[in-house]
N, C-alpha and C positions, 0 to 999 in steps of 0.2 A: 404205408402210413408213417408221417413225422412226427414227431413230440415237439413241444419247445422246453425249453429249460427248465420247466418250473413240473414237467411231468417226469412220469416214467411209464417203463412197458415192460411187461412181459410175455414172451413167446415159449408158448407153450409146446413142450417134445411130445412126439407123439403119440407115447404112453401117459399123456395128459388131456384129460378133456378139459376144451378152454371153459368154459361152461362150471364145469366144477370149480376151476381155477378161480374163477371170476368170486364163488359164492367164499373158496379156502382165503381170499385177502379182503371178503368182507367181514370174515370172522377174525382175522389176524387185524384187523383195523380197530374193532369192538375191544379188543384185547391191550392192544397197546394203549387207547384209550383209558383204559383202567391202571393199567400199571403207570401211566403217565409218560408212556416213552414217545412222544412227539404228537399232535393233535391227529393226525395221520399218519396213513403207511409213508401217503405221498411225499412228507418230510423225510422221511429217511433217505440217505444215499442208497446209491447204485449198490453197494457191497453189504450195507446189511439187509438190504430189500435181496437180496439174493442169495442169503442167508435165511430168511424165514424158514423155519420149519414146515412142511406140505406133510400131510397124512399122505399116503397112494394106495387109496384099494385099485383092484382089479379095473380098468379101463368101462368092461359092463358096467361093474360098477359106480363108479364115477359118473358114467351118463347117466344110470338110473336116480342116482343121488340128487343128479342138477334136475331131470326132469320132475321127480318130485319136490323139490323146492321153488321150481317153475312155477307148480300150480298154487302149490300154498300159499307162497309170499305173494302170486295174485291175489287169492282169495282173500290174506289180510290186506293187502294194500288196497282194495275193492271197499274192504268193513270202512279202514282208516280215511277213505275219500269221503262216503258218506258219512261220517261222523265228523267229519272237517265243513260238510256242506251244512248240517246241524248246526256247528258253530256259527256258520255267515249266517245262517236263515234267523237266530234266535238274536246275534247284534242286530238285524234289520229289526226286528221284531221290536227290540228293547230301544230303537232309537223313533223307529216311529210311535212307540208309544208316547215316548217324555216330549218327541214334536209336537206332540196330536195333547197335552196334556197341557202345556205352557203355552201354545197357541190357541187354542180350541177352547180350553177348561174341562171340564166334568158334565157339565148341564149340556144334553145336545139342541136343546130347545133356547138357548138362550139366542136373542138379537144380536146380530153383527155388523161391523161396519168397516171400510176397508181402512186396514193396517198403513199403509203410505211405505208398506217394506218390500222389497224385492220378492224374497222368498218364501215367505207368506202373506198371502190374501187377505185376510182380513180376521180381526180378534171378537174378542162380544165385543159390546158397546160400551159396558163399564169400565171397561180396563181402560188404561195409560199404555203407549208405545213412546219410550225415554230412552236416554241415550247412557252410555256405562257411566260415563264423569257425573250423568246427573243424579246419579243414587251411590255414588259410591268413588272413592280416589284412586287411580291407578298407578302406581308405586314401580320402579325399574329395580333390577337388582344390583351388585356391588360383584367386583373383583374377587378371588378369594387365594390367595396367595399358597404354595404347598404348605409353606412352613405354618400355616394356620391351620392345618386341615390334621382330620382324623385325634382330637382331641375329644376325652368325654369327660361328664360331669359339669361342663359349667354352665350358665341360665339360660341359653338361648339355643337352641337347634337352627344348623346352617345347613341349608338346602341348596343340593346340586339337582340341575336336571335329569341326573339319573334317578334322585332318589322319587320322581313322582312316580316311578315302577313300582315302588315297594307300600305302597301301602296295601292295606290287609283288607277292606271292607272296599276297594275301589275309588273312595270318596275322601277320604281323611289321611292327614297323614300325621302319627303320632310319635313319633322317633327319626332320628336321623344318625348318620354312623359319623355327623360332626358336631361340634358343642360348641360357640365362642360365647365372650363374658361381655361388659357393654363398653368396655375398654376400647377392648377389639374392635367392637361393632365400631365404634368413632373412628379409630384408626382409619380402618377400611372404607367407612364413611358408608356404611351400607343402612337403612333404616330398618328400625325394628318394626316388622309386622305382626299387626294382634292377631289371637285366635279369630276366627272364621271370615279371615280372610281367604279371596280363589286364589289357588297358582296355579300356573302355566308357563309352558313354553314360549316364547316370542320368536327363537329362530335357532336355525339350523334344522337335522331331520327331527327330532325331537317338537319342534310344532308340528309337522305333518300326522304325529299321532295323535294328537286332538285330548291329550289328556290332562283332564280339571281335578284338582284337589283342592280341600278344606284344609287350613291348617287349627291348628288343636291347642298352640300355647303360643307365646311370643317369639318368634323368627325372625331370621333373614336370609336371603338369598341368594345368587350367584345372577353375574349378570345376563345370561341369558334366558333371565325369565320375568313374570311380571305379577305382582300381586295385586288383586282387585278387592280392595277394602270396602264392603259393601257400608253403605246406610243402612244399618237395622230400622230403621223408622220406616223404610221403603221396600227395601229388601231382604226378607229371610235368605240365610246365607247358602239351606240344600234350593230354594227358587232359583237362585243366582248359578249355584252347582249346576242344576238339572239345565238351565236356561243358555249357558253357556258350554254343555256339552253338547246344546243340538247346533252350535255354529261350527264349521267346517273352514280353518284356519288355512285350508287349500287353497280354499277360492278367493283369499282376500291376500296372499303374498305377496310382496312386492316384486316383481318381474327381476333374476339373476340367478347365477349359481346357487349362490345360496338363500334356501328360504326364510323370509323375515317379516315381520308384522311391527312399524313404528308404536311405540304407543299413542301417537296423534291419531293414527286412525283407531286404534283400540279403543280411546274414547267415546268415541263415535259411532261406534256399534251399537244397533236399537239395543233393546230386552223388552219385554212384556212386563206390564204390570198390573195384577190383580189387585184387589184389596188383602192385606196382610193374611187376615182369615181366612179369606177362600186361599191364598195362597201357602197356607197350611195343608188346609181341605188337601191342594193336591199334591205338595208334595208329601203327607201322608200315605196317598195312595199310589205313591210311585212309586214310594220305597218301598209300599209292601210288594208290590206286583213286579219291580225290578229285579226284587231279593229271588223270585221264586226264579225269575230266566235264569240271575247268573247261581244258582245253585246246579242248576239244570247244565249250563254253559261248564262249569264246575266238575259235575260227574260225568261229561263228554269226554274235555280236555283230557281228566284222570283215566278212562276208559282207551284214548286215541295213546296214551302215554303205555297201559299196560298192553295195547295190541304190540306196539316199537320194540316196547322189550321180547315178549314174547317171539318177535319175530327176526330180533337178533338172537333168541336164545335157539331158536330153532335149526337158523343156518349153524354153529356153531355146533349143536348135537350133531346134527345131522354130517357136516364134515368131520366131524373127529369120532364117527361110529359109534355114537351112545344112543341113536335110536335107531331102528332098523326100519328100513325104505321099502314099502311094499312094490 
């Protein structure tokens, strides 16, 4: 067997089962981890990776120790699979519902007529099918230079595409870990965007996640992303939220490397329109019925998180003899 440069190996003597070996540098990896001594064993050179401390029981030993870790960390990795498949079933779950809600509506009895959209059939009959620009202005965002960044306190919260991970409820995002003043904002020439406006990604891997946020106070942005200033006259701004996470920013990129959505065509994207009321009605009834999947989705994730640990704490007893191997 070869390595390339970026690995390493260990050949194990004969009073070593590789098997145990294998589990002693998954637990020496969990550990460096913690102490912060390199992301991996793997970063270490050849002379401290050789240097690692090894427990040696008895060779018996040893194989009995790896074949009881054999079974276990199947049977958790088995729990861990279907609880990961839990996670897919219940997004599927929670995306065709808000499809089936902003499309469809609530009333299964109502009249319908066909949509003129690709990817859905046809709406009821009352509703409007418009276009983004025509209920609302689509806003690019601005440069944001180091030396403006990581300041707090001052009026305006400045949004990086990282920060659309961090908000708390999924939908809103109420803080940011940048602040500029309106000074700035000119400088930079970036436009302040008001509370409940959408943001998103426009390009790179960050559109591929498909993730929409409210914002909450006066902002601005960074330029890779886009903010959808809705018409409140037309559009409640969770309709807009919910309406815009069932579009799939995959299928509409521009063909290259890197993936990218003009705002020309951003404009131009249908949405559905109810009357304001009913479009109350449903996003009422989406947030209550969302909230309950990702509570659900929630106590999965937390559940798949304490199987991990658990199951590094286990190879770790288990090589360093703090629990005994039947």
């Amino acid at each position: 067997m070869c390595f390339n440069q970026g690995c390493r190996g260990l050949v194990p003597s004969e009073s070593l089962d590789s098997d145990f070996l294998y589990y002693v540098l998954l637990a020496a990896n969990e550990e460096l981890k913690i102490r912060g001594q390199g992301t991996t064993f793997i970063e270490l050179g050849a002379d401290q990776l050789a240097s690692l401390p090894v427990v040696k029981p008895p060779i018996e030993e040893q194989t009995a120790i790896a074949d009881f870790l054999d079974r276990k960390t199947a049977e958790i990795d088995d729990l861990i699979a279907k609880k990961e498949e839990l996670l897919r079933l219940l997004a599927e779950q929670r995306t065709a519902l808000i499809t089936h809600a902003v499309t469809k509506g609530l009333n299964p009895n109502a009249p319908m007529k066909p949509s003129g959209v690709v990817w859905f059939d046809q709406v009821p009959t009352h509703w409007q099918v418009r276009r983004l620009k025509d209920v609302g202005t689509l806003t690019g965002g601005a440069g944001f230079p180091h030396d403006f960044q990581n300041v707090q306190g001052e009026e305006l919260y400045f949004y990086k595409v990282g920060d659309l991970a961090k908000s708390e409820d999924g939908i809103h995002l109420t803080s940011a870990p940048h602040t500029i003043d309106r000074e700035t904002a000119a400088k930079l020439r970036a436009t302040v965007i008001p509370p409940d406006a959408i943001l998103y990604a426009k390009i790179g891997a960050a559109l591929l996640l498909n993730r929409r946020r409210i914002s909450t106070a006066n902002c601005c942005i960074d330029n890779n992303m886009t903010a959808w200033i809705v018409d409140p006259s037309k559009v409640l701004p969770l309709w807009g939220f919910y309406w815009m996470s069932t579009v799939d920013f995959g299928e509409h990129t521009n063909p290259g490397a890197v993936p990218s959505l003009s705002e020309g065509y951003q404009s131009i994207l249908p949405i559905t329109l109810p009357p304001l009321e009913e479009q109350q009605s449903i996003v009422d009834q989406l947030t209550s019925e969302t909230k309950a999947i990702d509570q659900t989705a929630q106590k999965t994730r937390e559940a798949i998180e304490r199987l991990r640990e658990y199951r590094t704490a286990l190879i770790t007893n288990a090589v360093t003899g703090k629990i005994k191997v039947a």
